[in-house]
Z-matrix of the N, CA and C atoms (Angstrom, degrees):
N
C 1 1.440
C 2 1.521 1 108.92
N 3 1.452 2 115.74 1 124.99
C 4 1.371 3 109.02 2 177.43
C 5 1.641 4 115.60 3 -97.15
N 6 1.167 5 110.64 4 117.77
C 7 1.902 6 105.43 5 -174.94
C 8 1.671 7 97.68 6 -115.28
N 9 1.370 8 84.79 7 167.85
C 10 1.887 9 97.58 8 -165.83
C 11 1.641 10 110.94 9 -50.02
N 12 0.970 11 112.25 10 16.61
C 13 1.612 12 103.29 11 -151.92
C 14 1.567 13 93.21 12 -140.42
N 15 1.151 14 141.50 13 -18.90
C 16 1.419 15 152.42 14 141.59
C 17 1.839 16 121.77 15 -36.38
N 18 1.458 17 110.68 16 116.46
C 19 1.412 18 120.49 17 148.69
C 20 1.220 19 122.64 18 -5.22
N 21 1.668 20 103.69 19 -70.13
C 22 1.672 21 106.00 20 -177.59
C 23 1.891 22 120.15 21 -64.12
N 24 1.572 23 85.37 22 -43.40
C 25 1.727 24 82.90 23 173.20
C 26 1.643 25 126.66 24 -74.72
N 27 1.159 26 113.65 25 -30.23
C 28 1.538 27 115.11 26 153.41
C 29 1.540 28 108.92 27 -39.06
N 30 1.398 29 111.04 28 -70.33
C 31 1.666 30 99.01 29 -171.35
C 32 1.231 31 124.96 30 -88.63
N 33 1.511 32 116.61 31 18.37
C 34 1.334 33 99.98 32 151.65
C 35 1.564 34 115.05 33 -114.19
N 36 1.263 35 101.37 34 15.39
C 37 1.423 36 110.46 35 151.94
C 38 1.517 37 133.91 36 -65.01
N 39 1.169 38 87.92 37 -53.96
C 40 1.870 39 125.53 38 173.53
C 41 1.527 40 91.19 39 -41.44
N 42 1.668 41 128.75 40 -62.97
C 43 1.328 42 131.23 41 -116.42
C 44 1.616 43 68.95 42 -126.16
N 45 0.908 44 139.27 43 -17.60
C 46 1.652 45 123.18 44 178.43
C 47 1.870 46 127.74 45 -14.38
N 48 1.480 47 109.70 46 -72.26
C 49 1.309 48 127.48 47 166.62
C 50 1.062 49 107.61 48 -39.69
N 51 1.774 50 128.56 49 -46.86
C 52 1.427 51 111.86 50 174.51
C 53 1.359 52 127.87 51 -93.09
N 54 1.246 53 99.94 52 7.53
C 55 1.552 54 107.11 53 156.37
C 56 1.647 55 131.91 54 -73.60
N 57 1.299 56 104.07 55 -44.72
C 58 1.374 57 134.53 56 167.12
C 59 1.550 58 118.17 57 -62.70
N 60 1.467 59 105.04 58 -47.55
C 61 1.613 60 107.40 59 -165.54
C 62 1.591 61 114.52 60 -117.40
N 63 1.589 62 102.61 61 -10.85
C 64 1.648 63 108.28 62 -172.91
C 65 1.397 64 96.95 63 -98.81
N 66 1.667 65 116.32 64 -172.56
C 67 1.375 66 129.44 65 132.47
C 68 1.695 67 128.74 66 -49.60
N 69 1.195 68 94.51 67 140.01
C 70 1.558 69 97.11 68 167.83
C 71 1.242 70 99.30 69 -140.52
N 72 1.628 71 129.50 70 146.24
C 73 1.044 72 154.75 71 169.07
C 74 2.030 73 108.86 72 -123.40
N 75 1.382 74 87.09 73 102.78
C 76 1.578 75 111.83 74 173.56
C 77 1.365 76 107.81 75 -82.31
N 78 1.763 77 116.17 76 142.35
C 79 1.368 78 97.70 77 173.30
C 80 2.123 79 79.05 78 -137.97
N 81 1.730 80 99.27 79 -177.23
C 82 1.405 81 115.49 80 162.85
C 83 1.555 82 78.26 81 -132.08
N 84 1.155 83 133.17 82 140.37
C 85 1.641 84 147.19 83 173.01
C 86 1.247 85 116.56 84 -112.95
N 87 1.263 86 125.44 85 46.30
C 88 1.399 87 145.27 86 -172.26
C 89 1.709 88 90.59 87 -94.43
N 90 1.526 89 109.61 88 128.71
C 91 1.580 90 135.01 89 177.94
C 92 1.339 91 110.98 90 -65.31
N 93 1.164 92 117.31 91 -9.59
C 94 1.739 93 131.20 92 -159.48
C 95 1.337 94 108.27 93 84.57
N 96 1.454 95 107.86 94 151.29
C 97 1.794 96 115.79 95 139.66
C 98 1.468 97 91.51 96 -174.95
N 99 1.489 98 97.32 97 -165.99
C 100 1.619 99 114.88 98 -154.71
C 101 1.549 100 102.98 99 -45.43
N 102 1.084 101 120.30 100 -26.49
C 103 1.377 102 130.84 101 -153.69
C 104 1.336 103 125.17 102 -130.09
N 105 1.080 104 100.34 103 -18.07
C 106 1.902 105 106.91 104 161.44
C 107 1.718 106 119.18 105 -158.87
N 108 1.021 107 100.36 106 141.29
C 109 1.301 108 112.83 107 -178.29
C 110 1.595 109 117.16 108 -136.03
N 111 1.441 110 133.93 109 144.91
C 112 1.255 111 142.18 110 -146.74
C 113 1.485 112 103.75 111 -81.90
N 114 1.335 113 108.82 112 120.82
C 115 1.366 114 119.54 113 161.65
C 116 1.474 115 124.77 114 -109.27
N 117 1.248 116 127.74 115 178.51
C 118 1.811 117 145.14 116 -144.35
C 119 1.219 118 96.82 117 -150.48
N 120 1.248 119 97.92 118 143.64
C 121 1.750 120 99.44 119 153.08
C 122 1.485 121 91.25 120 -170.55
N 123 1.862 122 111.45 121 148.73
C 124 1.377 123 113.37 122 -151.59
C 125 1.543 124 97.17 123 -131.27
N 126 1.552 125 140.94 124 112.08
C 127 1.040 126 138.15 125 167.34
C 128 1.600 127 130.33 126 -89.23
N 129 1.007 128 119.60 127 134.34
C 130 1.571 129 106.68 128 -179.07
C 131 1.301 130 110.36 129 -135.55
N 132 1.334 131 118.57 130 123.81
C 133 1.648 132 132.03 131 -163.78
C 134 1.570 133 105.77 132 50.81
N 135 1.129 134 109.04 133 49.80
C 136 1.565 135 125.23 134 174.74
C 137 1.599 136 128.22 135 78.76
N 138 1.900 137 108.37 136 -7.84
C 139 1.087 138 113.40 137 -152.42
C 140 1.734 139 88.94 138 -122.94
N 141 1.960 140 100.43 139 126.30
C 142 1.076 141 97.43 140 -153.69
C 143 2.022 142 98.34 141 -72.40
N 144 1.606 143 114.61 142 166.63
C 145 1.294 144 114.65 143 169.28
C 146 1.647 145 137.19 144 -109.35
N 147 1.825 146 84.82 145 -32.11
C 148 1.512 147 79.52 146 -169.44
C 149 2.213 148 68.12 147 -151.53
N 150 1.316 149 80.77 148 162.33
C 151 1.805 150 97.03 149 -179.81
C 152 1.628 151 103.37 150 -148.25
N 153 1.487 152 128.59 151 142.47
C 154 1.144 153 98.19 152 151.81
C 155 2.135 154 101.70 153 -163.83
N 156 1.260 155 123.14 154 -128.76
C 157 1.528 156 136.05 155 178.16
C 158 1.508 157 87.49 156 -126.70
N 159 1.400 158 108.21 157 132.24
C 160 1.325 159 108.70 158 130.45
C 161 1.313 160 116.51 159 -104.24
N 162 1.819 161 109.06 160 143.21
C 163 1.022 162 133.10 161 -155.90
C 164 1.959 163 98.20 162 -105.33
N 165 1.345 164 87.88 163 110.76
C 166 1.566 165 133.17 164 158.32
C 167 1.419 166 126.24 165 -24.05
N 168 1.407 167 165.68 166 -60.44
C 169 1.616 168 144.74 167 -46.31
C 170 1.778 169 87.19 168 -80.29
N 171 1.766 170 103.93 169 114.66
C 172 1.684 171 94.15 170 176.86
C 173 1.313 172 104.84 171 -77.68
N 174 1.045 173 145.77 172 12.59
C 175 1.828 174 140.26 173 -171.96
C 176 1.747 175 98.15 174 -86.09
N 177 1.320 176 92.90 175 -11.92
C 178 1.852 177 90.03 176 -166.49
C 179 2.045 178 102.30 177 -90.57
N 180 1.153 179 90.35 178 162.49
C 181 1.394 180 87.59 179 -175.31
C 182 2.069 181 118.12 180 -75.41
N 183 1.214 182 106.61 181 170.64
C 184 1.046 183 92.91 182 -171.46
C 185 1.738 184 137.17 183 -73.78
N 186 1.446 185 95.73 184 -26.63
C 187 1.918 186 104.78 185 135.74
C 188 1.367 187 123.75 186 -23.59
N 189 1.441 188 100.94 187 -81.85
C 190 1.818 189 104.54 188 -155.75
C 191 2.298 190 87.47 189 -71.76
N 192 1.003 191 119.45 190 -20.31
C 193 1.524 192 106.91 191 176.14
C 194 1.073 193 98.44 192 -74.46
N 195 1.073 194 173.90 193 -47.30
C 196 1.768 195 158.52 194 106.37
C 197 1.247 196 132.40 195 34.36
N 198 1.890 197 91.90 196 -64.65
C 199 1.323 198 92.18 197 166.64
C 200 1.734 199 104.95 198 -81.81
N 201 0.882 200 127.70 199 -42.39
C 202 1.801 201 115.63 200 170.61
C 203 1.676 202 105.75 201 -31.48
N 204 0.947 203 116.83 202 -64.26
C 205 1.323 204 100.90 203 -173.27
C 206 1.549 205 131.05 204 -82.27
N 207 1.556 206 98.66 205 -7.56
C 208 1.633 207 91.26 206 166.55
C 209 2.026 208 105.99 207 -92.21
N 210 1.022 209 112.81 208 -19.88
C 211 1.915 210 114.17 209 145.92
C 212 1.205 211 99.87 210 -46.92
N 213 1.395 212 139.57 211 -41.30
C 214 1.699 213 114.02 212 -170.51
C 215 1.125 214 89.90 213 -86.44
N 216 1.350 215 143.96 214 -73.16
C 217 0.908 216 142.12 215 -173.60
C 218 1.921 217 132.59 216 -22.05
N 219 0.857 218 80.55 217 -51.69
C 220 2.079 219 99.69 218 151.56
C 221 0.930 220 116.52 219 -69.82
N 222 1.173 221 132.78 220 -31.34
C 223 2.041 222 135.72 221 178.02
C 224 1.621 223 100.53 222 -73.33
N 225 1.335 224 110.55 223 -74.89
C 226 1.906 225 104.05 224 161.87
C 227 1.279 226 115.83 225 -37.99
N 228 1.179 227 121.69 226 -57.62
C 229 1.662 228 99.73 227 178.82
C 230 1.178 229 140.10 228 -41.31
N 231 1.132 230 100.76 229 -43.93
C 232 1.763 231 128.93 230 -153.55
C 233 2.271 232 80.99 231 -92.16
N 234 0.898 233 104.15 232 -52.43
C 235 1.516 234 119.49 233 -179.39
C 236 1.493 235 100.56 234 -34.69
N 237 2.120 236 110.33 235 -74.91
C 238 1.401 237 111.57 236 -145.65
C 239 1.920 238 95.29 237 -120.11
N 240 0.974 239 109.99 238 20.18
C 241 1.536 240 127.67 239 179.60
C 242 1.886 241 94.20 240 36.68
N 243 0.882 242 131.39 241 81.56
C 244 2.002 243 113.42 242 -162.37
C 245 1.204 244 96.90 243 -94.38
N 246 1.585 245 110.33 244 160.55
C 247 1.063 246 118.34 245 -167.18
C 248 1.932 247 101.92 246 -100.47
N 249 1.420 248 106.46 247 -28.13
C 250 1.275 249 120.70 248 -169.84
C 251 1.564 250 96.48 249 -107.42
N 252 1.378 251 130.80 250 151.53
C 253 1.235 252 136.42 251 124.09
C 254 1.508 253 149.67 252 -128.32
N 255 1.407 254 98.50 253 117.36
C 256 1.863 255 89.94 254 -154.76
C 257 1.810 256 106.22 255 -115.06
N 258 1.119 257 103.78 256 113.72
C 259 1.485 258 108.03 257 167.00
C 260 1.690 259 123.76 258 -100.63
């Protein structure tokens, strides 16, 4: 529960305007496995644009799936320049 007096609600107080008026780049940062794998979804002036999976290879060790996803993670960036990022 977030109440006025909470960490989390302070800063997304703080960061409001750029929630509303900037980019945001959403992530789930899940490494992969049988059962979940990391998805995105990208809002701009609140209205979401594009959503999707990034795709995993789970055969790889759990390193280079790391670095796979901080490679996606740099591809969105460089992509939607965001002003917010919330995982």
């Amino acid at each position: 529960m977030l109440t006025r007096t909470s960490k989390a609600y302070t800063e997304i107080r703080s960061n409001l305007q750029g929630l509303l008026q900037g980019v945001v780049v959403c992530i789930d940062p899940s490494i992969g496995s049988n059962s979940s794998m990391p998805g995105y979804a990208v809002y701009i002036r609140g209205n979401l644009v594009t959503s999707g999976i990034l795709t995993i290879v789970l055969s790889e060790s759990v390193p280079d799936r790391l670095r796979q996803l901080a490679n996606a993670m740099r591809r969105l960036n460089n992509d939607y320049k965001p002003d917010i990022l919330v995982y």
